[in-house]
C-alpha positions as CSV (number, residue, x, y, z in Angstrom):
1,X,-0.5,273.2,-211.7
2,X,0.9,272.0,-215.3
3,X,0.1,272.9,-218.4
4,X,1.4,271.3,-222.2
5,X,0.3,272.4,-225.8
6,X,-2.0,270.7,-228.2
7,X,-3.2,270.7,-231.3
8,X,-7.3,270.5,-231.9
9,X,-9.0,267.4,-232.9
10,X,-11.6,267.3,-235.6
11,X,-14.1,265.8,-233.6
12,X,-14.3,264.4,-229.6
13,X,-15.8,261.7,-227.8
14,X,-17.6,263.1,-224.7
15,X,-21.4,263.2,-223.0
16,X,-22.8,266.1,-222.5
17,X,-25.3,265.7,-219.2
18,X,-27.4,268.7,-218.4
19,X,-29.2,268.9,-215.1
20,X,-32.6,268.4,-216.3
21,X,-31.6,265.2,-217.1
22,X,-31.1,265.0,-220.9
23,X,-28.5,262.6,-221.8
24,X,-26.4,263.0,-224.9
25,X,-24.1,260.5,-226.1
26,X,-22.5,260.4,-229.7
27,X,-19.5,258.8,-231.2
28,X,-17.1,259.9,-234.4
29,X,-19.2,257.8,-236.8
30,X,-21.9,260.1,-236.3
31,X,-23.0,263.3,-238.3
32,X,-20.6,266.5,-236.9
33,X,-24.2,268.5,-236.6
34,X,-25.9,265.9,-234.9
35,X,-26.5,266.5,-231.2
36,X,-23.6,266.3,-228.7
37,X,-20.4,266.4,-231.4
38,X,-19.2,269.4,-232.3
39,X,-15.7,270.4,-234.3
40,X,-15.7,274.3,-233.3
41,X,-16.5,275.4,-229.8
42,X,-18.8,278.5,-231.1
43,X,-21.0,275.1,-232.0
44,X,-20.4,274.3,-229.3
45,X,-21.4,277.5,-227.0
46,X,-24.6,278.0,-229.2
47,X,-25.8,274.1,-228.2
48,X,-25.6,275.1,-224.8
49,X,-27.7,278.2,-225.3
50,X,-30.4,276.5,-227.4
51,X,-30.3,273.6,-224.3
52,X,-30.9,276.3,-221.7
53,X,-33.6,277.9,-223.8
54,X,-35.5,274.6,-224.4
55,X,-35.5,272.2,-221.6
56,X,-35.4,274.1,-218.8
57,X,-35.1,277.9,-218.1
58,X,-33.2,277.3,-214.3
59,X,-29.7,276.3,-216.3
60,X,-28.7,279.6,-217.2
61,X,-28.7,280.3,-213.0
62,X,-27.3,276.9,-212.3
63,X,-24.5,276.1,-214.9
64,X,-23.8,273.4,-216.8
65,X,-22.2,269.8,-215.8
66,X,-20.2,267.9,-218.4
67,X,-19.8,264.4,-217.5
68,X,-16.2,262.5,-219.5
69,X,-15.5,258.9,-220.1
70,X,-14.1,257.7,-216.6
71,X,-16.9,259.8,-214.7
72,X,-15.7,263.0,-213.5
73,X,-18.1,266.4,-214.0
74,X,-17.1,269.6,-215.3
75,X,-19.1,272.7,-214.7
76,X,-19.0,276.1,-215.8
77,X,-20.4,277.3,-213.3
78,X,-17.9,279.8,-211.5
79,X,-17.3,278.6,-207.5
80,X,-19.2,281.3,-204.6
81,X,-16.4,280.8,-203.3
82,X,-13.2,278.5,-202.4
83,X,-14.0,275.6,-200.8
84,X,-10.1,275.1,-199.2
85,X,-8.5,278.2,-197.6
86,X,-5.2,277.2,-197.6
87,X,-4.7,278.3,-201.5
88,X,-2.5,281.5,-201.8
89,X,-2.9,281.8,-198.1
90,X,0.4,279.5,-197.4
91,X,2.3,282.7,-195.7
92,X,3.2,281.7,-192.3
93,X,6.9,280.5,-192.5
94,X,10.1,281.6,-193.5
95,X,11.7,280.2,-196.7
96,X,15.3,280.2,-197.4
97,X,18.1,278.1,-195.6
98,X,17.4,276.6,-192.5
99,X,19.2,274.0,-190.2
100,X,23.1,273.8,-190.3
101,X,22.2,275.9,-193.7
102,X,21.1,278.8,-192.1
103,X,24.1,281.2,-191.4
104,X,23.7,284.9,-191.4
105,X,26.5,286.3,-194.0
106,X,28.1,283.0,-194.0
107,X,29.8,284.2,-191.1
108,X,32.8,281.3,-190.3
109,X,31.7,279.3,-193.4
110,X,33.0,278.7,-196.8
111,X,31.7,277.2,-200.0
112,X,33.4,273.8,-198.7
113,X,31.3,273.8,-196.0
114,X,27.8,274.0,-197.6
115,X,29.1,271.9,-200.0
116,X,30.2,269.0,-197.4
117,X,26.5,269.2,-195.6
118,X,24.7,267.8,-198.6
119,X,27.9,265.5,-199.4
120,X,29.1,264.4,-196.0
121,X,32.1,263.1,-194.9
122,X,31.0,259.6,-194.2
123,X,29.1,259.2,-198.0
124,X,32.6,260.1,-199.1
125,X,34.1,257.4,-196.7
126,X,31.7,254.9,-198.4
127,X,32.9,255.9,-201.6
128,X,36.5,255.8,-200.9
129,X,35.8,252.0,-199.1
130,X,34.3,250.3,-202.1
131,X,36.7,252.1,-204.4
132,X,39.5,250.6,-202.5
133,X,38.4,247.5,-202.2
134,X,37.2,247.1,-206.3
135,X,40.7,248.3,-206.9
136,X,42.6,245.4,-205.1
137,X,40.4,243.2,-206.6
138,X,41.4,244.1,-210.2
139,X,44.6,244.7,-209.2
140,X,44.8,240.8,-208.0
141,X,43.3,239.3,-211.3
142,X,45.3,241.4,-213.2
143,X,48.4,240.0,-211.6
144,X,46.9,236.4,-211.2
145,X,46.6,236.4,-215.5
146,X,49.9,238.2,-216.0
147,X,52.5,236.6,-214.3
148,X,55.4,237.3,-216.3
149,X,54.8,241.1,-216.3
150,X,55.2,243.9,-213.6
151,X,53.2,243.5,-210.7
152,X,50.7,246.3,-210.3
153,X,49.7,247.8,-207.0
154,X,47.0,250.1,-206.5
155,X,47.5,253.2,-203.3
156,X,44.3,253.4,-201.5
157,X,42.1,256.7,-202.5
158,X,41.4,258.7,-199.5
159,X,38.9,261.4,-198.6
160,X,40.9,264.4,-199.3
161,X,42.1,262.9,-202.6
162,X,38.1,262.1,-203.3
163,X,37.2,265.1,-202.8
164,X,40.3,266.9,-205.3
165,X,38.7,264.4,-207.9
166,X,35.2,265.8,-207.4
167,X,36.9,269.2,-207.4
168,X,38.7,268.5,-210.8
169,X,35.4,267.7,-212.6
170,X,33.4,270.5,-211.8
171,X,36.1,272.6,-213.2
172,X,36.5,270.8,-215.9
173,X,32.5,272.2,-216.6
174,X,33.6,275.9,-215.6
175,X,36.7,275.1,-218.3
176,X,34.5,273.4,-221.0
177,X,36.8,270.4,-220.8
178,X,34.2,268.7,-223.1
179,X,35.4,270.3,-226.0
180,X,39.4,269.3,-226.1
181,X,41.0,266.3,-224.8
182,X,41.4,265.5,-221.5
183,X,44.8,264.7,-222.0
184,X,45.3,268.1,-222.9
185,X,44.8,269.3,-219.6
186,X,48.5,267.3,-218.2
187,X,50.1,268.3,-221.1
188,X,53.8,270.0,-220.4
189,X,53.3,272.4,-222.7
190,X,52.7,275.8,-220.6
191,X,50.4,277.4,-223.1
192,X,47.5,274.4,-222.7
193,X,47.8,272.8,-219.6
194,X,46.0,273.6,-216.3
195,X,47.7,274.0,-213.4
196,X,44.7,272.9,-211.2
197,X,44.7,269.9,-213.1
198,X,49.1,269.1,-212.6
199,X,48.8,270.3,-209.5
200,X,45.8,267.9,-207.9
201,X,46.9,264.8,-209.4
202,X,48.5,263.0,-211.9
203,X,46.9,262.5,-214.9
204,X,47.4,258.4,-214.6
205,X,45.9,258.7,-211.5
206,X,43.0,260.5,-212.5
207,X,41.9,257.6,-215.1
208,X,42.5,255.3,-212.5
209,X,40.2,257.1,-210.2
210,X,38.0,257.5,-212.9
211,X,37.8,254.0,-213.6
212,X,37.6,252.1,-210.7
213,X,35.4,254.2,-208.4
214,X,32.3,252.7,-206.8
215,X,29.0,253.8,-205.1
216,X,28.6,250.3,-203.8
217,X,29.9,246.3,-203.3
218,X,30.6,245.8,-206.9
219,X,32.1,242.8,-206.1
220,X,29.4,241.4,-204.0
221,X,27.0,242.2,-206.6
222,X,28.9,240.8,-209.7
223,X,28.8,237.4,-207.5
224,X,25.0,238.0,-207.5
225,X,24.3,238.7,-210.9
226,X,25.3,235.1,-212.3
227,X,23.0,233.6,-209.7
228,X,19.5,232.9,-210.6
229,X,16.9,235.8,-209.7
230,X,13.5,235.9,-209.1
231,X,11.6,238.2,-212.1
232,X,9.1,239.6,-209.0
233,X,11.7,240.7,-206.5
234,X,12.0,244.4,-207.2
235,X,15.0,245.1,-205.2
236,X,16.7,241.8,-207.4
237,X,15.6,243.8,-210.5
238,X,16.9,247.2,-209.4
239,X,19.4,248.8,-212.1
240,X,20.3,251.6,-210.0
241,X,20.9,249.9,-207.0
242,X,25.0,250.5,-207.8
243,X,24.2,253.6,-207.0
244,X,21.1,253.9,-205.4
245,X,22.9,254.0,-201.3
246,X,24.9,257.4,-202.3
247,X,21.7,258.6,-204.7
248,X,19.2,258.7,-201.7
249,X,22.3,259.8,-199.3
250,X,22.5,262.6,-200.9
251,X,19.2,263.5,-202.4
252,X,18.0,263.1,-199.0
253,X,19.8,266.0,-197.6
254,X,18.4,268.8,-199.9
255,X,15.1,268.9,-197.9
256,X,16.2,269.3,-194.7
257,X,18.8,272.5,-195.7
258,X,16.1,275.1,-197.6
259,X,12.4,275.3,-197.1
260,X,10.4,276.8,-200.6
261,X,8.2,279.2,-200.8
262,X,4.6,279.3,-201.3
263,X,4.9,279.2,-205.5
264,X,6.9,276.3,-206.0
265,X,7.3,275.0,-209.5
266,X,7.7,271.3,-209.9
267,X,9.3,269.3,-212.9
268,X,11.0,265.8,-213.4
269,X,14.8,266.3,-214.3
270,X,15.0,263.0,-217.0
271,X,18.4,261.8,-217.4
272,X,18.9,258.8,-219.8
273,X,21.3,256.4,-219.3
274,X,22.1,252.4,-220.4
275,X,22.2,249.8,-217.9
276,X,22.4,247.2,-219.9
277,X,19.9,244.4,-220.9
278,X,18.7,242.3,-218.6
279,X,20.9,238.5,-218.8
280,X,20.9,236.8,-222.0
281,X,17.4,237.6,-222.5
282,X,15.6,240.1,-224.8
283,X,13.2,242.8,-222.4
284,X,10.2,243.3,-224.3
285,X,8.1,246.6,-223.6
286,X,10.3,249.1,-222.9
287,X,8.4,251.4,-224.5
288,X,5.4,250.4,-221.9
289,X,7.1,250.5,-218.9
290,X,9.2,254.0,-219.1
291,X,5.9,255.5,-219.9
292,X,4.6,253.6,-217.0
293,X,7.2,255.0,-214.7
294,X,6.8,258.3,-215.5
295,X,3.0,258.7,-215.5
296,X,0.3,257.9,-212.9
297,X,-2.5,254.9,-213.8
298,X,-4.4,257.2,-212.2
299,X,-6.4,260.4,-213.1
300,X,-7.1,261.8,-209.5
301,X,-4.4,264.4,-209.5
302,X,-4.8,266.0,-213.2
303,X,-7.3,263.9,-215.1
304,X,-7.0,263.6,-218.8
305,X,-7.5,266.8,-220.7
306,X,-7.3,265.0,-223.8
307,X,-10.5,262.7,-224.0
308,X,-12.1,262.8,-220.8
309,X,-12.8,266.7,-221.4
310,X,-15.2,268.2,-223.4
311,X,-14.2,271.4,-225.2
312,X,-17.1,273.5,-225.0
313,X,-15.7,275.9,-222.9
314,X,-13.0,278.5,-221.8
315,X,-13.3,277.9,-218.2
316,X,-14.1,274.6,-216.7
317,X,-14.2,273.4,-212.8
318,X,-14.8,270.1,-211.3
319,X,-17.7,269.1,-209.2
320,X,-15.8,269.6,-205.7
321,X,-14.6,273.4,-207.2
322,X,-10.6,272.2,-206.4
323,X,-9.7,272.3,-209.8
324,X,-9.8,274.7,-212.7
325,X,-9.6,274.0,-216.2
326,X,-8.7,276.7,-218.8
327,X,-8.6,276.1,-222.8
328,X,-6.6,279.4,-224.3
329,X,-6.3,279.5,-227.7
330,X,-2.9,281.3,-228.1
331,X,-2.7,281.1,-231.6
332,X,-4.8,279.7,-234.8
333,X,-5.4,276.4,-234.8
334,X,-3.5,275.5,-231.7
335,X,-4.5,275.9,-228.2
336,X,-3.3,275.3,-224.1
337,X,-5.1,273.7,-221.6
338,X,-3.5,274.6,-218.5
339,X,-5.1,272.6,-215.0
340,X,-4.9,274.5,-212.0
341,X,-5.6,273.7,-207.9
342,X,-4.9,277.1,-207.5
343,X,-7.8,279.1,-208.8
344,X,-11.6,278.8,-208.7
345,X,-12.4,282.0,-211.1
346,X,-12.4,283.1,-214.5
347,X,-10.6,286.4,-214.7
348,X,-9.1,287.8,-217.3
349,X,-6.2,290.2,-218.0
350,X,-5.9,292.8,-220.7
351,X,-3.0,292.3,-222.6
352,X,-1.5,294.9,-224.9
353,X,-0.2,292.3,-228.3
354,X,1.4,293.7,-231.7
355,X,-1.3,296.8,-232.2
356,X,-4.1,295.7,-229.7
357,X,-5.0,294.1,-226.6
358,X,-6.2,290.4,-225.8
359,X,-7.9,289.2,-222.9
360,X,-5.4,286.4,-221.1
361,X,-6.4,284.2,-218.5
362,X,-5.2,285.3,-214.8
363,X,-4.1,281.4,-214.8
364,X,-2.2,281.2,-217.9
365,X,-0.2,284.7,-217.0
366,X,-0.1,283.1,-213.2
367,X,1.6,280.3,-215.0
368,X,4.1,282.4,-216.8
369,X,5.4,284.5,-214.1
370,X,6.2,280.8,-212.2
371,X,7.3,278.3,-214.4
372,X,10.3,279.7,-215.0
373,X,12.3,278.0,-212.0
374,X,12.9,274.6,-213.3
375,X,13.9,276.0,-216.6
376,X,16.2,278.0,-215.3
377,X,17.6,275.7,-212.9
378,X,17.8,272.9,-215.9
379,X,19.6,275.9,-218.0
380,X,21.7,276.4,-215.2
381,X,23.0,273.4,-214.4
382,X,23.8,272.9,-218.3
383,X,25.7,275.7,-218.6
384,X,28.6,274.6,-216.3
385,X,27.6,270.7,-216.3
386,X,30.3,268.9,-215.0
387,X,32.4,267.2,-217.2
388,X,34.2,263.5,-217.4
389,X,35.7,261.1,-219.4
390,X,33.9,258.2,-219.2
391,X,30.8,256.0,-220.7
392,X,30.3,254.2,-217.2
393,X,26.2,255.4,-216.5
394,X,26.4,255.7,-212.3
395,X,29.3,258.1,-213.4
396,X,26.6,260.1,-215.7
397,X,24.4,260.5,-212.3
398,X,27.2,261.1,-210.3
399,X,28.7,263.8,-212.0
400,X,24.2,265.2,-212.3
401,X,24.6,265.1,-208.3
402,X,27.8,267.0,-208.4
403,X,25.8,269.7,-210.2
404,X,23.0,269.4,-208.0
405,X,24.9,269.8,-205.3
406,X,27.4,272.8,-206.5
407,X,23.4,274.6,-207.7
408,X,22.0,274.6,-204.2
409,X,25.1,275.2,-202.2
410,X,25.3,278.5,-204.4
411,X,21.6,278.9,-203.4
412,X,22.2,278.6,-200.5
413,X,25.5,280.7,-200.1
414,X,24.1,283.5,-202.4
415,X,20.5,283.4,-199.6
416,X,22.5,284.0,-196.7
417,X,24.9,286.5,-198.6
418,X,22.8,288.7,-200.9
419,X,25.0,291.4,-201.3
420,X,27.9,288.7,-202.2
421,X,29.6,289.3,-205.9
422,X,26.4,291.4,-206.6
423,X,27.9,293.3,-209.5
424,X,29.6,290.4,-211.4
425,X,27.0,288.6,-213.9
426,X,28.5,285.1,-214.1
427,X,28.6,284.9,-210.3
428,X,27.6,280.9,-210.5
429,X,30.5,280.6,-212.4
430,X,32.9,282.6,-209.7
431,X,30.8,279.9,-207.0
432,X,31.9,276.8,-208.7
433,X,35.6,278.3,-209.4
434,X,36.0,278.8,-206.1
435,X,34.0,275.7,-204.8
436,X,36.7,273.4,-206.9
437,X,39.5,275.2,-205.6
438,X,38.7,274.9,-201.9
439,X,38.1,270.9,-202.8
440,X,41.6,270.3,-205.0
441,X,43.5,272.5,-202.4
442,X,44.7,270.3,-199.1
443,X,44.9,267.4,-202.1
444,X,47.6,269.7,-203.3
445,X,49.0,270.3,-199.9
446,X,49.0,266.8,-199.2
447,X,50.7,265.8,-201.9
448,X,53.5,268.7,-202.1
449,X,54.4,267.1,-198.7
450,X,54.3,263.3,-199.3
451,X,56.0,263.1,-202.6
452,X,59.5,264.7,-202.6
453,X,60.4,263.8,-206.6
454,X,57.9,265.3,-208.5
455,X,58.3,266.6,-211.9
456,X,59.5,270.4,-212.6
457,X,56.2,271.4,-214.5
458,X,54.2,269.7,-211.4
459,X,56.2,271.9,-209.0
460,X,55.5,275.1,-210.9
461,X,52.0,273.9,-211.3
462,X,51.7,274.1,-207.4
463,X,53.9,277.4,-207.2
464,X,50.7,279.1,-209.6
465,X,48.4,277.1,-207.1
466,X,49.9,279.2,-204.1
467,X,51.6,276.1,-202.6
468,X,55.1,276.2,-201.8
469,X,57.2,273.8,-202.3
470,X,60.5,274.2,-201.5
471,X,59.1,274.7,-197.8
472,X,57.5,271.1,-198.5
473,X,61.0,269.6,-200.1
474,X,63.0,270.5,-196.6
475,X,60.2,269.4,-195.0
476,X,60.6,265.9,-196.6
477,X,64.2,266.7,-196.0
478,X,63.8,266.9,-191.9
479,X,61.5,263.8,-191.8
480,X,63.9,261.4,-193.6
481,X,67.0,263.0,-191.7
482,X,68.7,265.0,-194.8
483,X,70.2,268.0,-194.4
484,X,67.8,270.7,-195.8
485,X,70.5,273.3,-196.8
486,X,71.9,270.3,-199.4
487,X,71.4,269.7,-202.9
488,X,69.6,266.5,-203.5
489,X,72.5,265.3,-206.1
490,X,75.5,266.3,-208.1
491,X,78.3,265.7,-210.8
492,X,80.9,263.4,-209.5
493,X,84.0,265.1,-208.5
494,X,86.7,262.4,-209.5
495,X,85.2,261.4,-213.1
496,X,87.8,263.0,-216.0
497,X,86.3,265.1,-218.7
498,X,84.0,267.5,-218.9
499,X,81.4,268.4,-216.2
500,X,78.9,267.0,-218.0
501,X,80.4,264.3,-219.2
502,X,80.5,263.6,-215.3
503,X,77.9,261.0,-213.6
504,X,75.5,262.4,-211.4
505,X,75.1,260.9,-208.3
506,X,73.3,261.4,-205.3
507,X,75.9,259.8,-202.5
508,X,78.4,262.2,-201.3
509,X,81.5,261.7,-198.9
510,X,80.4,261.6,-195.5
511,X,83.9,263.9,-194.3
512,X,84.4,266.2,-197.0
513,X,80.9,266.1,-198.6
514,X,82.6,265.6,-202.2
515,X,79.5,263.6,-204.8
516,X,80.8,260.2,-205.9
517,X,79.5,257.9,-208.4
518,X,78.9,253.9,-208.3
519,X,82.5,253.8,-209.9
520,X,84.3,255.8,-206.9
521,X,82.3,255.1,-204.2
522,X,84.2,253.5,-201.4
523,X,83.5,254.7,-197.4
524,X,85.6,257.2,-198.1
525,X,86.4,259.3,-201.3
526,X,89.9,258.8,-202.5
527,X,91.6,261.9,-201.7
528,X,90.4,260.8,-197.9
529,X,91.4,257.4,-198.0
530,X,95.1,258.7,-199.0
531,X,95.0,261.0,-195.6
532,X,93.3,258.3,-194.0
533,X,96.3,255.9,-194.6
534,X,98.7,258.5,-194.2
535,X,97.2,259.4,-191.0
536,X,97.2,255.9,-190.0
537,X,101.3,255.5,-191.3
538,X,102.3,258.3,-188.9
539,X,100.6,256.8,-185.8
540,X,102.0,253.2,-186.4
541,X,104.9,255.3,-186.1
542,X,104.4,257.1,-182.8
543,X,106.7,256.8,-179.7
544,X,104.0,254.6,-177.6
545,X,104.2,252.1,-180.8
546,X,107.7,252.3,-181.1
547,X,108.3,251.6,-177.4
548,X,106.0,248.8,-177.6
549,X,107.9,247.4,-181.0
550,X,111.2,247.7,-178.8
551,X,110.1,245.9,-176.0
């Protein structure tokens, strides 16, 4: 069912077929009171009572067929009776989760979980691929055209660290990272950083991520884009094929975890984004062909309720009775047609409004009690859309999948938890909190335990996290055969002046554990080299070595 406002029209273009066989056909050049053009539909109604009156006395038992431009018949005459059964009747399953979805009380689960079965590990394993392998490839021309500067190198992204980036943009929705800089967030300034942020990754790193990611061979495909292509291959011409494997991956999925119930409201999500013109040559009809794309060249499913529709009536239904068309004029001079496969009567519903009552269509109220769902979903998604800082388009429907995915995991975690955070209003906004923190978690863990110098602010950025990390250092410490009760460095002890005037250093005498600097370093500090030699004068000295020097 769909319905859209619209304004009236003077005069309309329609014939008018009664079934006694009078045919009337008139245009917009004609007279308004000439026969089959009216501008009002009381004109309207009282030319269909003066037809029934004069030509033939069985049309006020029979109805009335209205015949539009392409062919199809309206009738008022109100359907016996439905001619499908299955309408309304649609009551023998079980919506909700089902599958790997279904879990009563999310009983051994966690948001993570739901999260991964829509988003599985081997789409993020084909992400993490062709990011790696796009990276090395800059990475090598960058080096190739700069051969007098620093070598770059690029570490290979992994899953858990995909997954912490994915993690770090949907909280950057929950924290409204749209409205201050992104910098801001790395910032060692206590008062407006984010520890989530410090803690997951640098902020270097992030930028990087966010650059370089791919859904697809970018390389592969840039090879193919300077190569001649045929204008009637679609899959040549596809602009979302950079993204189109993951898209479908993942879009796929959302069927197969929840099943709908009986009213199901239906919309188009349209998200605009540039791909770019097409080569060196101007595309001509745009206009044409997103309207094209978007709408049917076919009027099978709705018809047109603009010109192919006579408005002579409130109710209208089509000569198999599978459609119902109402025209309710909600306020002067402006009207609704709603079209409905749904109903096949004309009831009406007594509505109080301001100081009286109104009749309102059972379809148009029908209609309001539904269509909220893809509003509300649209609204809810806006609220805590996901934020990033880039212009790159397949990061724009990335990010829209993120959403998606974060919307109907809380669905889904809410359906088989009803009585979870039942109190708290914002409790999509606790979900998606919580969501990002199990995803930027074991990237925390694994980097408090593979990196053993990081910053001060990034190691109390991981102490607010609930990592530890001087569990992590010794850790480090045991793996590369330090002792863990050490310090890491220290003052050298035989530099004169003050202490900290003294080098730091991280060497340290391997007898009496003294810190030496580059200047003092030797195998053995200087205070041991003295009892060294000492040491070694008194046992050149022993009776064994004199006996020897005597013989």
């Amino acid at each position: 069912m769909a319905g859209r406002s619209l304004r009236p029209r003077k005069a309309v273009n329609y014939t008018c077929l009664n079934q006694s066989g009078t045919l009337s056909d008139s245009t917009d050049d004609e007279d308004h009171e000439s026969e089959g053009v009216f501008t009002e539909e009381a004109q309207v109604e009282d030319a269909i009572l003066s037809s029934r009156e004069d030509e033939d006395p069985d049309l006020e038992e029979t109805g009335n067929v209205f015949a539009g431009r392409d062919g199809t018949q309206w009738t008022t005459r109100v359907p016996r009776a439905p001619l499908d059964a299955w309408r309304f009747s649609l009551q023998d399953f079980q919506d909700g989760p089902k599958n790997e979805a279904n879990v009563p009380e999310n009983k051994n689960r966690t948001k993570l979980d739901f999260f991964k079965l829509m988003i599985s590990h081997d789409t993020t394993k084909i992400i993490c691929n062709w990011t790696n392998k796009w990276a090395h490839f800059c990475v090598r021309n960058w080096n190739k055209n700069h051969p007098t500067g620093k070598p770059r190198l690029w570490r290979d992204v992994t899953v858990t660290e995909i997954l912490g980036f994915f993690g770090l943009i949907l909280l950057g929705g929950v924290e409204k990272a749209k409205k201050k800089p992104w910098t801001e967030m790395w910032t060692k300034n206590e008062k407006y950083r984010n520890p989530a942020f410090v803690a997951t990754m640098s902020r270097d790193r992030f930028f990087s991520l966010m650059s370089v990611i791919r859904f697809d061979d970018a390389i592969e495909r840039h090879r193919l884009s300077n190569l001649p292509r045929s204008s009637n291959s679609i899959e040549d011409n596809d602009k979302l094929d950079p993204i189109r494997k993951v898209f479908e991956a993942i879009t796929s999925i959302f069927a197969e975890l929840y099943t709908p119930a009986a009213k199901l409201c239906i919309d188009e999500q349209l998200l605009i984004v540039y791909t770019g013109k097409e080569g060196n040559q101007r595309e001509i009809g745009l206009g044409k062909n997103v309207v094209l794309k978007l709408v049917k060249q076919s009027s099978e499913l709705h018809s047109d309720t603009t010109k192919n529709l006579p408005k002579s009536s409130t109710f209208l239904f089509n000569e198999d009775h599978t459609v119902t068309l109402v025209r309710h004029n909600s306020q002067k001079n402006n009207f609704v047609l709603l079209l409905s496969s749904a109903h096949f009567d004309n009831d009406r519903l007594s509505v109080p409004y301001k100081k009286g009552q109104f009749d309102l269509p059972i379809i148009i109220d029908y209609y309001n009690s539904n269509k909220f769902g893809v509003d509300t979903a649209d609204q809810m998604i806006g609220n805590y859309r996901g934020q990033y800082p880039s212009k790159r388009w397949p990061m724009k429907l990335l990010v829209h999948l993120l959403d998606c995915v974060a919307l109907n995991a809380c669905i889904i975690w809410t359906r088989n938890s009803p009585l979870w955070n039942n109190a708290h209003k914002s409790s999509r906004r606790k979900f998606i909190r919580e969501l990002a923190n199990e995803l930027i978690t074991p990237q925390i863990q694994n980097r408090a335990t593979t990196v053993a110098n990081l910053p001060g602010h990034t190691r109390s950025a991981m102490k607010i996290m609930g990592i530890d990390t001087q569990t992590n250092i010794r850790q480090i410490q045991q793996q590369s055969g330090d002792d863990p009760g050490q310090r890491l460095q220290g003052r050298c002890s035989f530099d004169p002046g003050p202490v900290r005037q003294k080098k730091v250093s991280r060497r340290k005498c391997k007898k009496c554990e003294a810190w030496i600097c580059e200047e003092h370093w030797r195998l053995l500090c200087p205070t041991c080299f003295e009892l060294y030699s000492a040491n070694q004068l008194i046992s050149n000295v022993s009776p064994n070595t004199s006996a020897a020097s005597d013989e």
